[in-house]
C-alpha positions in Angstrom: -29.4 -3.4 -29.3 -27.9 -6.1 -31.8 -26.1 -3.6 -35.2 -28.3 -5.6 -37.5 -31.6 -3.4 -35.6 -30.0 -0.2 -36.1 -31.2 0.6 -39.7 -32.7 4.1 -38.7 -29.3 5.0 -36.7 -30.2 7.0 -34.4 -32.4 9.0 -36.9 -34.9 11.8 -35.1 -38.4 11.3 -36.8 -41.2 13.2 -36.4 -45.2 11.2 -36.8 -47.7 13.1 -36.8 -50.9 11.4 -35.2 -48.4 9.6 -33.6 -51.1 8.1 -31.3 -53.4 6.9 -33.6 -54.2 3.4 -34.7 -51.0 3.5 -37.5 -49.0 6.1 -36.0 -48.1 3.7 -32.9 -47.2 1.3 -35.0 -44.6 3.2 -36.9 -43.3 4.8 -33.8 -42.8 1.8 -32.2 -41.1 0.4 -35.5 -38.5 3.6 -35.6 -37.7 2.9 -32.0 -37.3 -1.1 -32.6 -35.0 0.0 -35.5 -32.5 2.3 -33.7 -34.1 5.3 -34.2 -35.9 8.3 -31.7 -40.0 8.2 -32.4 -41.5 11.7 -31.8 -45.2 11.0 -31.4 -47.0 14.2 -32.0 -50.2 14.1 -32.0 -53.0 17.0 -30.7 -54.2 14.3 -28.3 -51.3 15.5 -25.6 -52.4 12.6 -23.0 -53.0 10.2 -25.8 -49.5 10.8 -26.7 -47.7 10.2 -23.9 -48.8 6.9 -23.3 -48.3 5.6 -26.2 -44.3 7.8 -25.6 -44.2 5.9 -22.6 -45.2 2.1 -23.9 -42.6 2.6 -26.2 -40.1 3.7 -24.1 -40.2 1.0 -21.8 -38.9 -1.4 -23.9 -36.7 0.9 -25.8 -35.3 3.4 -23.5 -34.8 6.6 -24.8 -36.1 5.8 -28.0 -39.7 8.1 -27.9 -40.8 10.9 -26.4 -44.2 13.0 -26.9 -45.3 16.4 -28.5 -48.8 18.1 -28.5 -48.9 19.3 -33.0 -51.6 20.5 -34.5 -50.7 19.6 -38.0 -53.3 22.8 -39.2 -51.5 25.4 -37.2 -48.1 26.8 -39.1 -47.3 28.3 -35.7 -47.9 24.7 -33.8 -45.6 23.1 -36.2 -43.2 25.7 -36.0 -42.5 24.9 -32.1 -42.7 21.3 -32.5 -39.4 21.9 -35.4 -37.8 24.5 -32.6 -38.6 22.3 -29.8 -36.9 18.9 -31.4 -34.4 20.5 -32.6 -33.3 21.9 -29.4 -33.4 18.7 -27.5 -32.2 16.8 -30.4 -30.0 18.6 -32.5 -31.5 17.3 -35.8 -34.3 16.1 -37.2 -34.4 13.5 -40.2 -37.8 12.8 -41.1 -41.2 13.3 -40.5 -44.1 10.9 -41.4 -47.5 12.6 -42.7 -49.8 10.5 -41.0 -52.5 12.5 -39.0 -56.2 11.9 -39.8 -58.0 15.3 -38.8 -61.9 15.9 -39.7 -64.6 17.6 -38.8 -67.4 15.6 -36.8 -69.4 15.4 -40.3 -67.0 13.6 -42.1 -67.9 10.1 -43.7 -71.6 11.0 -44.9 -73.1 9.4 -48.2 -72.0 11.9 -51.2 -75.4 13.2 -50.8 -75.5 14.4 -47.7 -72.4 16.0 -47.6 -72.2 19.8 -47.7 -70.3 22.4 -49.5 -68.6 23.2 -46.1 -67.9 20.4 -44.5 -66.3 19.6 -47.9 -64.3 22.3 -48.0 -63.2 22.2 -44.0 -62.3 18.5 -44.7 -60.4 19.3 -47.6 -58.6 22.0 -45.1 -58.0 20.1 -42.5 -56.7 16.9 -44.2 -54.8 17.9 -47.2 -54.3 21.5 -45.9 -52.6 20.2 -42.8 -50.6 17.6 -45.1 -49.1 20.5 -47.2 -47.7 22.4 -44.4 -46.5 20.2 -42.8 -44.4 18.9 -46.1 -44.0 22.9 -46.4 -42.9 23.6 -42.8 -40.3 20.5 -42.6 -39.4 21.0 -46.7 -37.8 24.1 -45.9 -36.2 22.9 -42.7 -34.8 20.1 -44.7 -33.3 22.4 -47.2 -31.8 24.8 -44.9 -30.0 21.6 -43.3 -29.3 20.1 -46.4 -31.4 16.7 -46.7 -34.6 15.1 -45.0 -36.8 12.3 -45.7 -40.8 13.7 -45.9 -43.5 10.3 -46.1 -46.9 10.8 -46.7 -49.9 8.7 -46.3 -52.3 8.3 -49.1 -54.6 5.6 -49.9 -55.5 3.4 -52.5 -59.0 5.4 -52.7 -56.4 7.9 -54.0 -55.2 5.6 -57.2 -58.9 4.0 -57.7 -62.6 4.4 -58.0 -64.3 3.5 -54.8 -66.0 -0.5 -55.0 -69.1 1.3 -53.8 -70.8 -2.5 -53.3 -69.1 -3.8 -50.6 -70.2 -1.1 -48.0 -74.0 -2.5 -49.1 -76.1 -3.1 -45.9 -74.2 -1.5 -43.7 -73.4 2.3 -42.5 -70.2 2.9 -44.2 -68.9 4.4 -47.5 -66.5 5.8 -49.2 -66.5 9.3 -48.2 -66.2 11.8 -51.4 -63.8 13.8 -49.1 -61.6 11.4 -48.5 -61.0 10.5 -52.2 -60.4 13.8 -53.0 -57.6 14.6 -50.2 -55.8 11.3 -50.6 -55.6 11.2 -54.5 -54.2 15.3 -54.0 -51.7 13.6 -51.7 -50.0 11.1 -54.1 -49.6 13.9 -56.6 -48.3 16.6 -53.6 -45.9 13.9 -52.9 -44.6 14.5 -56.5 -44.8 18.0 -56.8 -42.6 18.1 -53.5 -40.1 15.9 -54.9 -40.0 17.7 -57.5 -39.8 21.2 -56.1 -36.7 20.3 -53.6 -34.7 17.7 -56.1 -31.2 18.6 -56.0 -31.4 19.1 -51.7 -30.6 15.9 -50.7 -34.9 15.6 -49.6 -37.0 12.5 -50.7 -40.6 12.6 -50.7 -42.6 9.6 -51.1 -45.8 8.5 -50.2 -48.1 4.9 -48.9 -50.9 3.7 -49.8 -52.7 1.2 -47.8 -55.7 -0.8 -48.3 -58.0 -1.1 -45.6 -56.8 -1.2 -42.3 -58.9 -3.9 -39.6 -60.8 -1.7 -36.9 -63.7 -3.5 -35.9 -65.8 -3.2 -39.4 -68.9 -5.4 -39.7 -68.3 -9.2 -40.6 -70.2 -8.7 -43.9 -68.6 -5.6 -44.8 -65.0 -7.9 -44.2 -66.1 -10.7 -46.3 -66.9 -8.3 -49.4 -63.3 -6.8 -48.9 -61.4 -9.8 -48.8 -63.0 -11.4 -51.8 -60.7 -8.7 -53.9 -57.8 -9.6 -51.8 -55.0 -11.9 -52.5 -54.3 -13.8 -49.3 -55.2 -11.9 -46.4 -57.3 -9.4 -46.9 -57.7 -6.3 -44.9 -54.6 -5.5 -43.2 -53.3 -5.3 -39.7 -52.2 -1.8 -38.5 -48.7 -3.5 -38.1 -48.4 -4.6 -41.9 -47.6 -1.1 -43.0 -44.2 -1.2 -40.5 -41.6 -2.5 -43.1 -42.7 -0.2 -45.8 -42.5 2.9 -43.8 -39.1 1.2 -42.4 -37.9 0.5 -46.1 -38.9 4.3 -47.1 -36.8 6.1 -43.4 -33.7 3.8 -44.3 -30.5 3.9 -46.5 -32.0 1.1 -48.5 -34.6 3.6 -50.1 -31.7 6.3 -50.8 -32.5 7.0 -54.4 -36.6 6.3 -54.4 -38.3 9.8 -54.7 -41.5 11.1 -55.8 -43.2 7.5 -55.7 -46.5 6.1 -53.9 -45.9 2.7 -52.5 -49.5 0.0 -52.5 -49.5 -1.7 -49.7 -53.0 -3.5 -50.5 -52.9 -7.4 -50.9 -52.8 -6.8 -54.2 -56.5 -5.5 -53.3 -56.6 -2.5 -55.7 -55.8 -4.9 -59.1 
């Protein structure tokens, strides 16, 4: 691999939801960059593929972990287990999307529980992980923690352009990603001094097969393109995991096409 690729050195990085529509992109963007991409994710087959795509064009470069981002213990042998075959571990990217089958209903058919269990799930799992590595990171004297937020977490929903079609803004969803950016700060906050950075993204929407109509409502608040690729987020998580971010902390990135102005 040519030096100028190696900006992650080597770096052991943890995603969770490794296997999801982001999460392979930023594993395969730590791997491309010189670093080793653990894709954890609860989907254990799901996983490995992804661990395995990757590794055939970086050798060596990902391997794959079952984490339940909910379960302290779960996270606990995924820090024990990395560390054992590794010997370190640098970072880890905040980046599972867990729910309950009822998430995404209009505000008024949502529940009091399914609320809450979202709540738990999402933001819940968020903080222990940042908890779980936090303390690792301390013990070891530095770590990089980057969590995924949303620009539903820094705005009021545009409630119009889901008109016609099945979708919203779910209520839950606002609620755990706006928590997010300010965890992100409170974490920063809480470990300055440790040599640990913790800073957060916030995309725009992400393309996943949403209805034309739906699309053409988005973009119209867009700058140039629009909604985004899964790959568009790459250099920004890049930029956070590398020396060239070494004295950013406590801040939410917008990666939106200038979307949310």
């Amino acid at each position: 691999m040519k030096e100028e690729c190696k900006l992650l050195n080597n770096q052991v990085i943890v995603i969770t939801g490794g296997a999801g529509l982001l999460g392979r992109q930023f594993c395969s963007v730590v791997a491309e960059h010189g670093g080793i991409a653990v894709v954890a994710d609860c989907n254990a087959a799901a996983a490995a593929r992804v661990a395995e795509e990757i590794a055939a064009k970086h050798s060596g470069r990902a391997v794959a972990k079952v984490l339940d981002i909910t379960n302290k213990a779960s996270i606990s042998q995924l820090i024990e287990t990395i560390h054992h075959e590794h010997g370190r571990i640098d970072a880890v990217v905040n980046n599972a999307y867990p729910r309950n089958p009822n998430f995404g209903h209009k505000l008024e058919d949502v529940t009091y529980d399914d609320f809450c269990e979202n709540l738990n799930l999402h933001l819940g799992g968020y903080f222990l992980v940042a908890q779980q590595f936090g303390l690792l990171f301390r013990e070891h004297a530095g770590g990089n923690i980057i969590n995924m937020a949303s620009i539903y977490g820094i705005m009021a929903p545009r409630f119009d352009i889901y008109a016609n079609t099945t979708m919203t803004m779910p209520v839950e969803y606002a609620a755990i990603k706006s928590a997010i950016v300010h965890l992100t700060k409170y974490f920063a906050q809480y470990f300055k001094g440790n040599n640990i950075r913790v800073n957060c993204l916030s995309p725009g929407g992400i393309l996943d097969g949403q209805p034309s109509e739906f699309l053409a409502r988005y973009n119209n608040f867009a700058a140039s393109k629009g909604m985004l690729d899964a790959n568009d987020l790459q250099g920004a998580l890049l930029f956070l995991l590398s020396d060239m971010s070494k004295f950013i902390n406590g801040q939410n990135i917008v990666i939106d096409d200038g979307w949310s102005l």
